[in-house]
C-alpha positions in Angstrom: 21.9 -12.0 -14.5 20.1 -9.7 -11.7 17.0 -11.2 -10.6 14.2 -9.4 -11.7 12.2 -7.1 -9.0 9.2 -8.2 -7.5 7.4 -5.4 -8.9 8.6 -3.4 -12.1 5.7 -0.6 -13.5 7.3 0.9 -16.8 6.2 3.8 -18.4 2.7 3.6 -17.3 -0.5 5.5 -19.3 -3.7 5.2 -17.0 -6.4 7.0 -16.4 -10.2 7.1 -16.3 -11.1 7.7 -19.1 -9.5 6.5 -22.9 -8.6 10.6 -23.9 -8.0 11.4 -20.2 -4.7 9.8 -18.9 -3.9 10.7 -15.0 -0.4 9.2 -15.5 1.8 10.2 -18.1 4.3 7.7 -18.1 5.0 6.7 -14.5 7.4 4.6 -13.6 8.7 2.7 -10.5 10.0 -0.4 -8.9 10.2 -2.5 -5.1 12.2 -5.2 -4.4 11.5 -8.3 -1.6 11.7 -6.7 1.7 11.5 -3.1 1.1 8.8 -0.1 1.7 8.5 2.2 -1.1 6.1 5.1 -0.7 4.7 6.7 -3.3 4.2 10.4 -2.5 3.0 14.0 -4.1 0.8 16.7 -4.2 -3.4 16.3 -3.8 -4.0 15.2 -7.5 -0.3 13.7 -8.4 -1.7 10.3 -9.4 -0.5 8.4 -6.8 -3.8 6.3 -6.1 -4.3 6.1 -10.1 -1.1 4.3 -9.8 -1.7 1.7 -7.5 -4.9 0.7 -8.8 -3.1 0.5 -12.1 -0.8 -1.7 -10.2 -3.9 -3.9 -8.6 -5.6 -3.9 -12.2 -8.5 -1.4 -11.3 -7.5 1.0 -13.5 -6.7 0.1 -17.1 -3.1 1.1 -18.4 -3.5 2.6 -22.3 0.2 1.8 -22.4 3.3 1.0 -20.5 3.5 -2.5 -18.3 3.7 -4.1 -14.9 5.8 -7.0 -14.2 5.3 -9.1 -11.1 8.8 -11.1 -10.6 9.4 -10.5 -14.3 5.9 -11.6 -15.4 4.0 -9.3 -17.3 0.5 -8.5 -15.4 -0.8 -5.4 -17.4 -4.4 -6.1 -17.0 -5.0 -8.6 -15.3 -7.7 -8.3 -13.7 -8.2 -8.1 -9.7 -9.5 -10.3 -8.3 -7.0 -12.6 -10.1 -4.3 -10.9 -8.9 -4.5 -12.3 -5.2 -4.1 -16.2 -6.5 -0.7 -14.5 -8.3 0.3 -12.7 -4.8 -0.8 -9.7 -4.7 -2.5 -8.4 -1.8 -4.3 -4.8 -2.2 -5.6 -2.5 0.9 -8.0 0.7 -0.9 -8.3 3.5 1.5 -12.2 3.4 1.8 -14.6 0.6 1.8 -11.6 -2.0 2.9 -13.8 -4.0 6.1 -17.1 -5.4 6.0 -18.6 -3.8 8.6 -21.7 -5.4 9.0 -19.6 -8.6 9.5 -17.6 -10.0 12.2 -13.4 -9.6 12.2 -13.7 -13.9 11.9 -16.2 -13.2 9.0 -13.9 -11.1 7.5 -10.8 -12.9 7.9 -12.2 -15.9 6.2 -13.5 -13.8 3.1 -9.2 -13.0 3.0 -9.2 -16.6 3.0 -11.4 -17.5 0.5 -8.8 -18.2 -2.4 -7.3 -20.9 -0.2 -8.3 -24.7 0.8 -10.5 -24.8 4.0 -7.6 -26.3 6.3 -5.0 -24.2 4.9 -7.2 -20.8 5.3 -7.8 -21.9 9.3 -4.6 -21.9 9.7 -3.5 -19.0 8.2 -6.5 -17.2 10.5 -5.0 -18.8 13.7 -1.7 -17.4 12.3 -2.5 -13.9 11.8 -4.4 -13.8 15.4 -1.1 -14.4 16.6 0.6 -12.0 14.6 -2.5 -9.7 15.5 -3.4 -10.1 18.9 -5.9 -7.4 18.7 -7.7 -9.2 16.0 -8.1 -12.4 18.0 -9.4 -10.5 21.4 -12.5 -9.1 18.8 -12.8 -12.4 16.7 -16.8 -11.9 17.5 -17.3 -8.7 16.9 -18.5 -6.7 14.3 -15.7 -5.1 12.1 -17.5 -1.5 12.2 -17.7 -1.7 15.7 -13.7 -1.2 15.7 -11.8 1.7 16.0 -10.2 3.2 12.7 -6.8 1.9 13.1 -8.6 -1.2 14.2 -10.4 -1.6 11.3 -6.9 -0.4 8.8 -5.2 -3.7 10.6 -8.3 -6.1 10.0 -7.9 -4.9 6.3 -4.2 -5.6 6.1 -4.5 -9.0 7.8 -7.4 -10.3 5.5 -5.0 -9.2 2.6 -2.2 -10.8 4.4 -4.1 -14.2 4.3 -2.8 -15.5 0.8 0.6 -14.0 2.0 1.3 -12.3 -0.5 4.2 -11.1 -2.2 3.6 -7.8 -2.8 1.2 -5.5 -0.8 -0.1 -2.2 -2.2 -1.3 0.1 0.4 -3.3 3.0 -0.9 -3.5 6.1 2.1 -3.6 3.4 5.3 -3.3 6.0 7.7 -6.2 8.1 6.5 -8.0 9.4 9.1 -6.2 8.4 11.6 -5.1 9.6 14.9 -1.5 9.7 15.1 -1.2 7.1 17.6 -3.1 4.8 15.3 -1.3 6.0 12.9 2.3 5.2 14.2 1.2 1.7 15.2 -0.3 1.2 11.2 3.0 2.1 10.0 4.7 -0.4 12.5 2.8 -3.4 10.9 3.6 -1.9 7.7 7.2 -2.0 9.1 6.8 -5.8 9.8 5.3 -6.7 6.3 8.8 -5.5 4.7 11.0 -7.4 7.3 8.7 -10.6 6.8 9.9 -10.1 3.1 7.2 -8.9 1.6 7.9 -5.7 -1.2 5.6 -3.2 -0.2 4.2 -0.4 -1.6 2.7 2.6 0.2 0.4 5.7 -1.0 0.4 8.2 1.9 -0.5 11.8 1.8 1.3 12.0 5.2 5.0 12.1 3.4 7.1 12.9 6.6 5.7 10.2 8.4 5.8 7.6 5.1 9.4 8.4 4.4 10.4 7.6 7.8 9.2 4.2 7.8 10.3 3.5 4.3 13.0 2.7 2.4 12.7 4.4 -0.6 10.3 7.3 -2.1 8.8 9.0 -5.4 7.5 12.1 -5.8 5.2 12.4 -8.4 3.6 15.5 -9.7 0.7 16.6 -12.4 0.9 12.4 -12.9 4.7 12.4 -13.6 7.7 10.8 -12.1 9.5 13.8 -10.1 12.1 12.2 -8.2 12.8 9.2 -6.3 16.0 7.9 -4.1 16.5 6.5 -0.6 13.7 7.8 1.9 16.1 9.3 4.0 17.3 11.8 1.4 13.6 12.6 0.3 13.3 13.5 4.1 16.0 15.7 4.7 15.8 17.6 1.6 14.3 20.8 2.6 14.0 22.1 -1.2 11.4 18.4 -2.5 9.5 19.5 1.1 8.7 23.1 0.2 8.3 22.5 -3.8 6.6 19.0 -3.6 4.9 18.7 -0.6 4.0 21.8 1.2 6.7 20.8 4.1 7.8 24.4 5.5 11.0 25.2 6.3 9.9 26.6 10.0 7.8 23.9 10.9 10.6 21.3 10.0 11.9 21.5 14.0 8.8 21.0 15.6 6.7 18.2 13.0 5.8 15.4 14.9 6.3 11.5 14.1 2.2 11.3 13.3 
């Protein structure tokens, strides 16, 4: 028997409201050690999904399995102790805090000894976290501040991490080095899943993609098909044929 994936979301109802679904059955699955992006149109439901996923958002039906177990509604903040870490777009640092400060709220699910170490761990992994241990997380840059928020998620090492537009804002260098350490969760094992509205530069870094549209599953396959198919660009997302030769990496 196949062993289950680490995350399986079936036929999934959400929205905010009871009458007023977003998703209309979505569904999609990532295994140990791949990046899946989840991409679309403005107003696809891709972020509805994820918070879904992260139990923000209530699913009216369908389910989400986490290494076969079901977690339809569980609730957040439980969802960390069950390995799940979750990065929003907005709102994902305390600013008025310092990166340490911040590191150790990650760590707060964990034992004292066992959350110091996993700090001194991700310094190492994050060298640019441990030069700015002292300093006050809105003093960082943007792409600064995106890697704080992935370490303190990282903290409880997770087993699945759902990323929800990291790269917003960002300039494209920041950008390109985000989607490095999003590279490096997936070959540390971790399954991965990624929002972007930046689908060219998603794909690339990923290994798989879906395409949802008007809070439907559209169409999904390797990343690298998703990529070179000129016809999902132009219908799905607004990729233009004459621009295809000259798009840069950010």
């Amino acid at each position: 028997m196949n062993a289950p994936h680490v995350l399986e979301a079936k036929d999934v109802i959400a929205g905010y409201a009871p009458d007023l679904p977003i998703l209309h059955g979505v569904s999609i699955h990532v295994d140990a050690g791949e990046v899946v992006s989840i991409i679309g149109p403005n107003g696809a439901g891709k972020s509805t999904l994820v918070k879904a996923i992260a139990g923000l958002v209530r699913a009216s039906s369908g389910n989400v399995r986490l290494d076969g177990h079901d977690i339809t509604g569980v609730a957040a903040h439980k969802l960390a102790a069950e390995g799940v870490g979750y990065v929003p777009q907005t709102g994902n640092v305390f600013a008025t805090l310092t990166v340490r400060e911040n590191l150790v709220m990650g760590g707060a699910p964990l034992a004292k000894a066992a959350a110091l170490q996993r700090i001194e761990e991700i310094c190492a992994l994050y060298p640019i976290l441990k030069d700015r241990l002292r300093d006050k997380a809105g003093f960082l840059s943007g792409g600064q501040r995106q890697i704080l928020a992935v370490a303190r998620a990282l903290l409880t090492k997770p087993r699945l991490m759902l990323l929800d537009e990291p790269t917003a804002s960002l300039s494209p260098k920041a950008a390109g080095e985000l989607f490095d350490v999003v590279r490096g969760l997936a070959e540390d094992g971790a399954a991965v899943v990624m929002v972007e509205q930046n689908a060219k530069a998603a794909l690339r870094v990923s290994d798989r993609g879906y395409v949802l549209a008007e809070g439907r599953n559209r169409i999904e396959g390797p990343a690298a098909d998703l990529l070179a198919d000129e016809g999902i660009g132009e219908i799905f997302l607004g990729f233009r044929r004459d621009a295809a030769s000259t798009e840069g990496a950010g």
